[in-house]
N, C-alpha and C positions, 0 to 999 in steps of 0.2 A: 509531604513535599518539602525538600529542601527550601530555604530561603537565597533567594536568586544571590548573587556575587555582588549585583548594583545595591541592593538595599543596605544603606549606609548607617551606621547606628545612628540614632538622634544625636549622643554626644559630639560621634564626628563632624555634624553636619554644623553642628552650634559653632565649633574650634574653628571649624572653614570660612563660617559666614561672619566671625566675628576679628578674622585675622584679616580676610578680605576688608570689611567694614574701617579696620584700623590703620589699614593703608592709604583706601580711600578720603578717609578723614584728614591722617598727614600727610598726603597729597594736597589736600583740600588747607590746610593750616598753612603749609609751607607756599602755596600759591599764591594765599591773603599776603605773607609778610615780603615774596619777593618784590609781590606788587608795592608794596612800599618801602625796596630798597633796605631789608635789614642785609646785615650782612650774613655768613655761613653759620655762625651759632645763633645768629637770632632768628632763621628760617628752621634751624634743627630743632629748637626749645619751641617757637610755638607749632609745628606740625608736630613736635611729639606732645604737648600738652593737649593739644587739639583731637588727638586722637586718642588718647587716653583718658582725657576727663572725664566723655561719658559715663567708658565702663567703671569708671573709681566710684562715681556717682551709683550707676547703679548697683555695685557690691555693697556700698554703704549701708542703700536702702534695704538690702534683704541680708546684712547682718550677713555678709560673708565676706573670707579676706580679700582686697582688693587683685585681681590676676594680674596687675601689671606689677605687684610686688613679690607677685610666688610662680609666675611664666614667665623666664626669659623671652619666649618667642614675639610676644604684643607690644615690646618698647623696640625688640631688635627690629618689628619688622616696618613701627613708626616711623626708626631713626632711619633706613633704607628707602622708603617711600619719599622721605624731607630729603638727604641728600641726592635722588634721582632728581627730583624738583628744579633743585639748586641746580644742580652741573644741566639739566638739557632744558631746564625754561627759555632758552632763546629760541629753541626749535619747537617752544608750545607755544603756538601761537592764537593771538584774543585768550588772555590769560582770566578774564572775568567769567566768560561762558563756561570752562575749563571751569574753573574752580566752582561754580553753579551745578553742572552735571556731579561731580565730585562729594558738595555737599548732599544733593538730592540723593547721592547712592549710599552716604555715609551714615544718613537719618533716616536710613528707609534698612539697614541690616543692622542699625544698633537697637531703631524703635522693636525690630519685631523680634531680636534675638532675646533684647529686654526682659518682654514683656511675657514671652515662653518662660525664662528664667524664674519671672517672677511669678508664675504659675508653679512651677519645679518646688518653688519655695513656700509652697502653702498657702501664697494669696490670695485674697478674692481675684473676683474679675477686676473689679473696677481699681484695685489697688496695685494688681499685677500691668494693666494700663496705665496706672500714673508712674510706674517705673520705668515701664518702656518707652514712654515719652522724654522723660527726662534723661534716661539711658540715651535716647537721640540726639537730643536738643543740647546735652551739656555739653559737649567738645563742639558744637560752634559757637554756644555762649562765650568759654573759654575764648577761642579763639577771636572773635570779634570787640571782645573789650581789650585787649592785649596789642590788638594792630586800631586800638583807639576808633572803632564802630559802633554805632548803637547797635546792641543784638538783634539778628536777622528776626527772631520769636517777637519782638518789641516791634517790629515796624514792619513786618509783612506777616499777615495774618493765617493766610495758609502753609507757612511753616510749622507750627506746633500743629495746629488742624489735619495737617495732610500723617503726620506723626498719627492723632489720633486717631485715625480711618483704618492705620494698618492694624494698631496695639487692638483696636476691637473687634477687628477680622480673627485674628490671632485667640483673644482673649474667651470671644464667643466659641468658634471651630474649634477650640482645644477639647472641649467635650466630645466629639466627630475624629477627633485626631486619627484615632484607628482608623479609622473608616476612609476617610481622605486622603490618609499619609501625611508623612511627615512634611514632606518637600511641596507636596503642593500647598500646603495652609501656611507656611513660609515663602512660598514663592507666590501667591497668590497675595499674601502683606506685604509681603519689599516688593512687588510690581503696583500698589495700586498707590502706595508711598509716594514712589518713585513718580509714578503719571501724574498724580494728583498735583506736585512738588515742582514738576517742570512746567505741567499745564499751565497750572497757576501763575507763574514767573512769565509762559510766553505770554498772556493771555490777561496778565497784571491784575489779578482777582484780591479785593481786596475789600475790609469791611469799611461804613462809614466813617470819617476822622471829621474831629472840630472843625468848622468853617470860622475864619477870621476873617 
């Protein structure tokens, strides 16, 4: 039997879910800094930082060369995503929810493409997870010490948590992969990312803190 026309190589799917991801993110960057009034190169610098920190982050980790310095496509498609920002943020309106949904969708296709990657590369489970977390988490890192925030992983608890939930969806079903497919054990980790990420934000889930 032929293989159908939809079934899309895995590597395409990584390129798609990862280009998406990096617009997302410089969307997500460039909406922190409008919101505090940088001007047009200081919303391009940190939506492209923001959207590329992750993946630099996670190339480092599995000892391959960073993609934002050997793909044009992933800084071109930052710097496009930060200047749409810039010129139509008066027509986005509640610029904090916006950039909330944003990040939720940016740490939910870095965590799980991560964490596949870092499977690709030989890792364990657990080590292809602490990639893919970090793979998530660094371009908002980046991003929130830059427009002078404490990092969203530092003070809301179900951010790196909700990160975790996908990378071990991911991490465990990679063994299943045939059997499931590709797109659903991906699309089954960025949706439960994604839910767990927003849940948590409406729904303000968060661990114990010091009582003073």
């Amino acid at each position: 039997m032929e293989p159908s026309s939809l079934d899309l190589d895995p590597g395409v799917l990584s390129l798609i879910a990862e280009l998406v991801g990096t617009a997302v993110f410089a969307a997500s960057g460039a909406s922190a800094a409008v919101g505090k009034r940088l001007d047009l190169f200081g919303v391009v610098v940190i939506g492209v930082i923001t959207a590329l920190g992750g993946g630099a982050v996670r190339d480092l980790l599995i000892d391959a060369k960073p993609l934002v310095l050997t793909d044009w496509r992933y800084p071109l498609v930052a710097l496009i995503a930060a200047l749409f920002v810039f010129r139509f943020h008066p027509a986005l309106s509640r610029m904090r929810p916006m950039m909330l949904v944003l990040d939720a969708a940016g740490l939910a296709l870095f965590t799980a493409v991560g964490t596949m990657k870092g499977l690709d590369y030989g890792f364990a489970v657990y080590a292809a997870c602490i990639v893919g977390v970090l793979s998530g988490i660094g371009g908002g890192i980046l991003r929130d010490v830059l427009v002078q925030e404490i990092p969203a992983v530092l003070r809301e608890d179900f951010y790196a948590m909700a990160a975790a939930f996908g990378a071990v969806i991911v991490g465990i079903g990679a063994r299943w992969e045939s059997q499931i497919g590709h797109w659903t054990l991906m699309g089954a980790a960025i949706a439960t990312i994604f839910v767990v990420r927003l849940v948590a934000i409406r729904y303000r889930w968060e661990a114990p803190k010091p009582k003073f």
